[in-house]
C-alpha positions as CSV (number, residue, x, y, z in Angstrom):
1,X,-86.8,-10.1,78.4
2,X,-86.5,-8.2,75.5
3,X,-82.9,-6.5,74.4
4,X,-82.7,-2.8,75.3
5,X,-83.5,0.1,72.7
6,X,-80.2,0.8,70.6
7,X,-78.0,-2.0,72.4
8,X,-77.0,-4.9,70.1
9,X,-76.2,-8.9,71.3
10,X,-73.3,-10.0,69.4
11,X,-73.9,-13.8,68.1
12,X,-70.7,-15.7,67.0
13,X,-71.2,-14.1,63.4
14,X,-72.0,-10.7,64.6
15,X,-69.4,-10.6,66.7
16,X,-66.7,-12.7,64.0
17,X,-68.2,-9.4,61.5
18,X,-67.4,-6.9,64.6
19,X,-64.1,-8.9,65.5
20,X,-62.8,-8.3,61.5
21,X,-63.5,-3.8,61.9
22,X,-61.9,-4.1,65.1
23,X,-58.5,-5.8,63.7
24,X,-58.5,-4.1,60.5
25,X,-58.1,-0.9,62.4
26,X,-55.7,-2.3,65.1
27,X,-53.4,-3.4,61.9
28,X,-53.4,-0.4,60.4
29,X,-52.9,1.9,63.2
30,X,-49.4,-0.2,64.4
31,X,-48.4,0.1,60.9
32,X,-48.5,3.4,61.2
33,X,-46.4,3.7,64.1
34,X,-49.6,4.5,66.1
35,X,-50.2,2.8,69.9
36,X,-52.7,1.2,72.0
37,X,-54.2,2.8,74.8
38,X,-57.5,2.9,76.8
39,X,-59.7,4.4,80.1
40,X,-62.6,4.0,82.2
41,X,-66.3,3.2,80.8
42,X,-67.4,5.6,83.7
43,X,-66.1,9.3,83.5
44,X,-67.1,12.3,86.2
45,X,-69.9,14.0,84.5
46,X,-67.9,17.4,84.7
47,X,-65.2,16.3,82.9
48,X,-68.1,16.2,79.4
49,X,-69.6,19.2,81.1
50,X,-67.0,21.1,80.9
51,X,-64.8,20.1,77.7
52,X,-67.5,18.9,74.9
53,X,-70.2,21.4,74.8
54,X,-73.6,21.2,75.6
55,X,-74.5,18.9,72.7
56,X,-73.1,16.1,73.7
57,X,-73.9,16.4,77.7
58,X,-77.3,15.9,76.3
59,X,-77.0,12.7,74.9
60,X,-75.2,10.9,78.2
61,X,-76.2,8.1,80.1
62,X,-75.4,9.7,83.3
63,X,-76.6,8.8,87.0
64,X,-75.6,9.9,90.7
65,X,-73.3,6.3,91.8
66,X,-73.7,5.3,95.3
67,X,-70.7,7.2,96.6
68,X,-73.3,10.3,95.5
69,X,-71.3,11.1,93.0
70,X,-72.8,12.5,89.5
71,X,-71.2,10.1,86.5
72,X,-71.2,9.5,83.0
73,X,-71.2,6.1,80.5
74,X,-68.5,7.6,78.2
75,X,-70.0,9.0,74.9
76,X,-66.4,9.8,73.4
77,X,-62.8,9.6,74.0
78,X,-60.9,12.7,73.5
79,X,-61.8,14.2,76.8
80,X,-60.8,11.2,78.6
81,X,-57.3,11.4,76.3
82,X,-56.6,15.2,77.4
83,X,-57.2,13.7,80.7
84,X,-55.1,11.4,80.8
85,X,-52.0,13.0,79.0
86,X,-52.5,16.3,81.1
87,X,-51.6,13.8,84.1
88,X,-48.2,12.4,82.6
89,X,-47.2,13.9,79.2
90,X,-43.6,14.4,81.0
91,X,-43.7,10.1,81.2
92,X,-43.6,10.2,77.2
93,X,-41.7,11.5,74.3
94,X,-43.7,13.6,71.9
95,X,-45.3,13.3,69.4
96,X,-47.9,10.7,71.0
97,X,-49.6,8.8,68.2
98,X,-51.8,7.1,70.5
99,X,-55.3,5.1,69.4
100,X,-57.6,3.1,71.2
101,X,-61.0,0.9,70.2
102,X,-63.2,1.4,72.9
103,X,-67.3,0.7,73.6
104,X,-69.1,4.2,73.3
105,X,-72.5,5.1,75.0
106,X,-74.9,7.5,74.0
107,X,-78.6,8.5,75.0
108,X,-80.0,9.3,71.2
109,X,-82.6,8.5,68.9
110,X,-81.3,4.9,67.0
111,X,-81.7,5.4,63.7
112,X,-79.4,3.5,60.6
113,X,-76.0,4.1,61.1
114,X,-76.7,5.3,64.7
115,X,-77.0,3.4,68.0
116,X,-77.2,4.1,71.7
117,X,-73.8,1.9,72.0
118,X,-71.2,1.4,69.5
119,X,-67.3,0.4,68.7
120,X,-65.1,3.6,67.8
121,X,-61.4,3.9,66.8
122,X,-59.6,6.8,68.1
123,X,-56.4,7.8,66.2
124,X,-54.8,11.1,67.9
125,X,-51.6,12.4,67.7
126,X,-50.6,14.8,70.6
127,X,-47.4,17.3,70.3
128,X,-47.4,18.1,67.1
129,X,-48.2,21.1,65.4
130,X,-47.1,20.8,62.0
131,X,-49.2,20.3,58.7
132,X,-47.6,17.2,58.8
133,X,-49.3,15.9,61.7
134,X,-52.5,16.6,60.2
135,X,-51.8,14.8,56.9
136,X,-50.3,12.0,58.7
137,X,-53.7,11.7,60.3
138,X,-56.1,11.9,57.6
139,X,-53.3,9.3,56.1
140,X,-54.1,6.9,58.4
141,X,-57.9,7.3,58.1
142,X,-57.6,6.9,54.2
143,X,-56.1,3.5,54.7
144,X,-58.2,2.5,57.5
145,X,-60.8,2.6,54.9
146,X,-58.8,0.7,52.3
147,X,-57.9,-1.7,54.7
148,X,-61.6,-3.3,54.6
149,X,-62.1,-3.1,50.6
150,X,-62.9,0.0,50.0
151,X,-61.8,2.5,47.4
152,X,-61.9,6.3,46.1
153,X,-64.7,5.9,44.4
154,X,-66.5,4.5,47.6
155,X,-65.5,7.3,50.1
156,X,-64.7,10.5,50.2
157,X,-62.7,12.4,53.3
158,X,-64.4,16.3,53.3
159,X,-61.4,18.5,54.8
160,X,-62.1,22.0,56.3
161,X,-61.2,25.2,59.0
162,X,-62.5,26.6,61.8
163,X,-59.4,29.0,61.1
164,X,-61.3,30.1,57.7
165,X,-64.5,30.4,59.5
166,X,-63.3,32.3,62.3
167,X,-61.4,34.1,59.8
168,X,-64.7,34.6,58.0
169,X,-66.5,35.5,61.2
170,X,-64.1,38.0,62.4
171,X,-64.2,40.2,58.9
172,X,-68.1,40.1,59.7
173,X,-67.6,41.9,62.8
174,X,-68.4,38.8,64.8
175,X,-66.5,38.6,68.4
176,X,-65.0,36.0,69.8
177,X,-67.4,34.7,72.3
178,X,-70.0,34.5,70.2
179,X,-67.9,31.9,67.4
180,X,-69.0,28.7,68.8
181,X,-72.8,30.0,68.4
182,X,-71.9,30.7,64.8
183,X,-70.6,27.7,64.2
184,X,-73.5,25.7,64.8
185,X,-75.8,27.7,62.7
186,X,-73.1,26.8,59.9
187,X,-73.0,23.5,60.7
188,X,-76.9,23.1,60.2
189,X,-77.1,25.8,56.7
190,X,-77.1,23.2,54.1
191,X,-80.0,21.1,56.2
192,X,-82.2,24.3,57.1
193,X,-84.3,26.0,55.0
194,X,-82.4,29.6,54.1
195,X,-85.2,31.8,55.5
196,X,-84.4,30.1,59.5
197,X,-80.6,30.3,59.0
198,X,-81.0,34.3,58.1
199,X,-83.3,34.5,61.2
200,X,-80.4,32.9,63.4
201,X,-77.7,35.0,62.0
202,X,-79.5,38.4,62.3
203,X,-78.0,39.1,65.2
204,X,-74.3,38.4,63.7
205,X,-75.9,41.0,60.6
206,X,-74.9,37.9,58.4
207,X,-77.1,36.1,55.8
208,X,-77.5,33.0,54.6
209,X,-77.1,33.5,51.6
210,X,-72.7,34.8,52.2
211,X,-72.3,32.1,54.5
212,X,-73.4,29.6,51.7
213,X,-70.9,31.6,49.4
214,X,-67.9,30.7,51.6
215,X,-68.9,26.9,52.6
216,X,-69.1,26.4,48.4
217,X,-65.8,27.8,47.8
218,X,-63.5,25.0,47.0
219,X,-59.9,27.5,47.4
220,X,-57.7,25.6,49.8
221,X,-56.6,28.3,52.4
222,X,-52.9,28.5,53.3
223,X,-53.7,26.5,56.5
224,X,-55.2,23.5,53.8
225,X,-52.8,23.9,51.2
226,X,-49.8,21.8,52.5
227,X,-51.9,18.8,53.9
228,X,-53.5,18.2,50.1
229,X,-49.7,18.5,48.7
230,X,-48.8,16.1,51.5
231,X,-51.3,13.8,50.6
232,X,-50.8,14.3,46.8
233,X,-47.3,13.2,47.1
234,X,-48.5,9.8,48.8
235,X,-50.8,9.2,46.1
236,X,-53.8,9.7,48.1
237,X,-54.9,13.1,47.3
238,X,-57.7,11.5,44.9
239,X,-59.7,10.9,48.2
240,X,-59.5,14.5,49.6
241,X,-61.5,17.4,48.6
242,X,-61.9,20.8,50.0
243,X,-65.5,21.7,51.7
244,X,-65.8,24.1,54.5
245,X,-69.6,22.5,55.0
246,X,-67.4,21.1,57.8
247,X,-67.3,22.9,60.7
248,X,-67.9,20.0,63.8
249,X,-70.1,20.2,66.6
250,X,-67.7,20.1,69.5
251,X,-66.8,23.4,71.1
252,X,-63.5,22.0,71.7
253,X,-62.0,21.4,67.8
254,X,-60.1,24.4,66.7
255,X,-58.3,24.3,63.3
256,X,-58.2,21.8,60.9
257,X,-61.2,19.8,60.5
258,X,-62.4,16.9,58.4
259,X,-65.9,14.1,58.1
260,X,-65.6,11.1,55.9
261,X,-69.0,10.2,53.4
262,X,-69.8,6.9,51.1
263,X,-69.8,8.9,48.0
264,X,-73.3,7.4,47.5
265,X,-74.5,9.8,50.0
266,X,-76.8,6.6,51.4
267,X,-74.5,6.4,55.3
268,X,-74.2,9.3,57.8
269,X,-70.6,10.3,58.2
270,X,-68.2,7.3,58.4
271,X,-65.5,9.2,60.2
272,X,-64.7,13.1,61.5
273,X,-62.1,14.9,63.5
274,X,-59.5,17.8,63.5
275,X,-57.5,19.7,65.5
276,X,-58.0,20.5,69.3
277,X,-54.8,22.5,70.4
278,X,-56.0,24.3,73.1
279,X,-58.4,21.4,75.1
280,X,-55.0,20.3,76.9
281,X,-54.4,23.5,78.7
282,X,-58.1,23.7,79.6
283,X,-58.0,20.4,80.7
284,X,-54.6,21.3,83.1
285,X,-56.0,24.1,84.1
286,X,-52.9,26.0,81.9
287,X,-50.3,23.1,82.7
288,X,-49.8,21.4,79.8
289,X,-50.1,23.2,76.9
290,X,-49.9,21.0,73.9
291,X,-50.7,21.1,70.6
292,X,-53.0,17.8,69.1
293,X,-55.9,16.1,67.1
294,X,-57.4,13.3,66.5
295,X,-60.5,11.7,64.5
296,X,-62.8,8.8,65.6
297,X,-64.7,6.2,63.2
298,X,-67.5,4.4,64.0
299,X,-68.3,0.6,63.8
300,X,-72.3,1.1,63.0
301,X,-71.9,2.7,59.9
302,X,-68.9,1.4,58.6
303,X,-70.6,-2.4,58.8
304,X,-73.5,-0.9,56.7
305,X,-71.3,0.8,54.0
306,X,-69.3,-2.8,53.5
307,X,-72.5,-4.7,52.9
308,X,-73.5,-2.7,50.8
309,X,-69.9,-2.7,48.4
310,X,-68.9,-5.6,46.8
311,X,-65.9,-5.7,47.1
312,X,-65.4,-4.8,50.8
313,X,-68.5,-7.7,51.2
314,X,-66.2,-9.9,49.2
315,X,-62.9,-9.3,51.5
316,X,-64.8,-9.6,54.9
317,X,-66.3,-12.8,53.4
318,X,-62.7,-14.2,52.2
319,X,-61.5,-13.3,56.0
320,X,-64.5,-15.2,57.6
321,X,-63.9,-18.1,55.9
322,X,-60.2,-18.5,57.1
323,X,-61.6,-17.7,60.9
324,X,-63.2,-20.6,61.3
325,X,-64.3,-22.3,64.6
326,X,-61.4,-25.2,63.7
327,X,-59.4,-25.7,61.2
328,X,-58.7,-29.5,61.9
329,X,-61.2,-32.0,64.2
330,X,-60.0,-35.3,65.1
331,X,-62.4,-37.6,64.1
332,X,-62.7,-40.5,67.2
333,X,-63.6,-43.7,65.1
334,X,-63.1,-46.3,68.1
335,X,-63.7,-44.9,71.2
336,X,-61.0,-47.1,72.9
337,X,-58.3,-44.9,71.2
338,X,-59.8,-41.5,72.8
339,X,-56.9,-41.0,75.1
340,X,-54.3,-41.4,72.2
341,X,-57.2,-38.7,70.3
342,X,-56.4,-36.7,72.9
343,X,-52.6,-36.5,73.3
344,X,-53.2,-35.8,69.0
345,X,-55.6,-32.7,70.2
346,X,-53.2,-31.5,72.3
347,X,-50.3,-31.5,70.3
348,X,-52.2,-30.2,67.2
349,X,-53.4,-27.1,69.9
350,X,-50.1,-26.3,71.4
351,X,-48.4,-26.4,67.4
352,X,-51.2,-23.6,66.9
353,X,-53.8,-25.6,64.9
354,X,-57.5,-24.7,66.1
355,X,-58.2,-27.8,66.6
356,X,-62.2,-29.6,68.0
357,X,-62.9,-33.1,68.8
358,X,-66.2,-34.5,69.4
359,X,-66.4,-34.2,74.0
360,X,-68.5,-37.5,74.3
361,X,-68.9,-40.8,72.2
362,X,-70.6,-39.8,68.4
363,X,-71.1,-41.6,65.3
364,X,-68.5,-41.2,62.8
365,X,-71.0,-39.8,60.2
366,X,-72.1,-37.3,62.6
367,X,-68.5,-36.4,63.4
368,X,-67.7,-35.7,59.9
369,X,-71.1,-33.7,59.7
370,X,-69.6,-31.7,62.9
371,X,-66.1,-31.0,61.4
372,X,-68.1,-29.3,57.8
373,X,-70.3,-27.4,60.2
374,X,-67.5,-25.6,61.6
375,X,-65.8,-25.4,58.7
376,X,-62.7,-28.2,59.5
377,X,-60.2,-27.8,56.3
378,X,-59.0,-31.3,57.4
379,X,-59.7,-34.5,60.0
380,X,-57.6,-36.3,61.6
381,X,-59.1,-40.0,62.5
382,X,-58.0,-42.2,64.5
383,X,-59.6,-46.0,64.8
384,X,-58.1,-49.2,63.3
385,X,-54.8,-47.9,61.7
386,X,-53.5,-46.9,65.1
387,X,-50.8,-46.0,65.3
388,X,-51.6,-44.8,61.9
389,X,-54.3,-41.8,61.1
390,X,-55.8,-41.2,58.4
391,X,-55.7,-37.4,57.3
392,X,-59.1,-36.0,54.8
393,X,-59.0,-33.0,53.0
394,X,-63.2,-32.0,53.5
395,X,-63.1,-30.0,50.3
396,X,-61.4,-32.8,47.7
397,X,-62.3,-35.6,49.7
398,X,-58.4,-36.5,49.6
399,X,-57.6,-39.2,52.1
400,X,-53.4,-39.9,53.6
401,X,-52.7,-42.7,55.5
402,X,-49.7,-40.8,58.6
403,X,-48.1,-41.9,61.2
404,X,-49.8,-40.3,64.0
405,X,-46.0,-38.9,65.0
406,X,-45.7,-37.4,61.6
407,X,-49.2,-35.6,61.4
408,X,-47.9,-32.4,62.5
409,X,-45.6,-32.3,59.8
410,X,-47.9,-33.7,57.2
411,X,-49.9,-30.5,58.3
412,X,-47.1,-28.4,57.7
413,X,-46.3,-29.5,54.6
414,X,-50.3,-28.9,53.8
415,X,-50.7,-25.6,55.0
């Protein structure tokens, strides 16, 4: 049976490769003072009806359950978030910096850097209002990005307003109700030729030609202005530049806004996000009304962009190597001395080792052949010597005679 369209099986290298993203991020979110949390895979389908916009309602995997209810595979996580913290914000002291690395679903056309499901850190930060918030986020996304190799000259985070576009839209005579519209005829201006983006903003007596004006200027508004000196002053201002191409799709973001590009232009966006201060109080129905935002960052294209730079390749190499399936295996030379093998594998498991030992009788060439396979730093063998073993280091071919109650801190000592 043959693997669904845009669903991936994950091998023991695929998944060792998905396994290094995932901790990278985890790492670098704690050290940022950040928190794990996590919901449901299955969502009411009015909960993306109602708080992402028509765009991405389009692109669920969504089906009536057998309680006859009408349900959704989640696509994202935010709504689920503002769900959550609209429930029991009193339970927790503000600001949240709150991330999660959940399984995403989504009913698209796969293409590179796209699939129908996918790996996405979440990084939000809920009760804060402050510039500081937002450069604290796009902080944590820089290093996110350095944490697996790469560099400034790799990547490039693209930061923007809705503010300066609603702004922008207002001194057009544009009304309020009609901004979300606008916005995604802005978001597709640079893609469409100029002749259909005059057409759709005829009725907003715009052109395309002034909304390309504005996107190109590079003047950070007084809303930007503080998060680059922020940043600046971290020494990370080299990987921000201003472009108000950015407007995001989702109805929901308000303010600040930002996408993430290879500078090689050769991946779809690595990462994107802003500001959504008001989807709490739409989501409490006016109960909680906090400020927030958050950015997520997909697996897919981030796996694409470190094959394809060598020094991230080189780093997620370096880290597979150390993750090997064992790092010692007891080599069983006399098959009469397998239960003293096994109080060894024990011990060597419950000091931490990742230890393997052939299950049923093998040659002790084949053994050897096993322990290199699964790339075994050392052996342990025990035949002859008893109660002597005699340690080998695979890759010098180094061989120590121990006393099978010292090995542990013959290991030590080797480590």
């Amino acid at each position: 049976m043959q693997l669904l369209p845009g669903f991936r099986d994950f091998f023991p290298d695929d998944c060792a490769r998905r396994n290094y993203i995932l901790e990278m991020w985890r790492a670098v979110a704690r050290r940022y003072g950040f928190v794990e949390y996590d919901g449901p895979v299955l969502e009411p389908m009015a909960l993306y009806e109602k708080k992402s916009g028509g765009e991405i309602v389009g692109q669920l995997f969504d089906f009536t359950d057998k309680g006859a209810r009408h349900v959704a595979m989640r696509p994202e996580m935010t709504p689920t978030l503002a769900r959550m913290v609209a429930a029991r914000e009193r339970d927790f002291k503000k600001p949240l910096k709150w991330f999660c690395v959940p399984q995403f679903f989504r009913y698209e056309k796969q293409q590179r850097g796209r699939l129908r499901e996918f790996y996405q850190l979440n990084c939000d930060i809920i009760g804060e209002a402050s510039s500081a918030a937002d450069a604290e986020m796009i902080a944590v996304l820089i290093d996110m990005l350095r944490g697996v190799g790469l560099g400034e000259k790799d990547f490039v985070v693209r930061l923007s307003s809705r503010t300066a576009w609603q702004e922008f839209f207002a001194q057009a005579g544009g009304k309020s109700e009609d901004e979300y519209e606008f916005f995604q005829i802005v978001d597709k201006a640079e893609r469409n030729p100029p002749e259909k983006t005059d057409a759709a903003l005829a009725k907003f007596s715009l052109t395309a030609q002034q909304v390309l004006d504005f996107m190109r200027s590079k003047t950070a508004t007084a809303e930007l202005a503080p998060i680059l000196a922020d940043l600046t002053a971290r020494g990370l201002g080299g990987f921000v530049e201003i472009d108000y191409a950015i407007v995001r799709g989702l109805a929901y973001y308000t303010g600040v806004v930002f996408e993430v590009f290879d500078r090689s232009k050769n991946e779809r966006a690595l990462a994107g996000g802003g500001r959504y201060d008001k989807l709490l109080s739409l989501m409490s129905d006016g109960k909680v009304d906090l400020p927030a935002l958050g950015f997520g960052m997909g697996d897919v294209v981030l796996a694409n962009l470190i094959d394809d730079t060598p020094a991230a390749k080189a780093q997620l190499d370096a880290w597979l190597a150390r993750e090997r399936a064992a790092d010692v295996y007891v080599v069983i030379a006399k098959e009469e001395r397998r239960a003293e093998a096994l109080g060894v594998v024990q011990q060597l498991r419950e000091a931490g080792h990742r230890t393997d030992f052939p299950l049923t009788a093998a040659k002790v060439g084949k053994q050897f052949r096993t322990a290199e396979q699964l790339g075994a730093r050392l052996t342990v063998l025990i035949g002859d010597e008893w109660p002597q073993v005699k340690v080998k280091t695979l890759a010098t071919r180094e061989e120590v005679l121990v006393d099978a109650g010292e090995v542990l801190a013959f290991l030590q000592r080797k480590s």
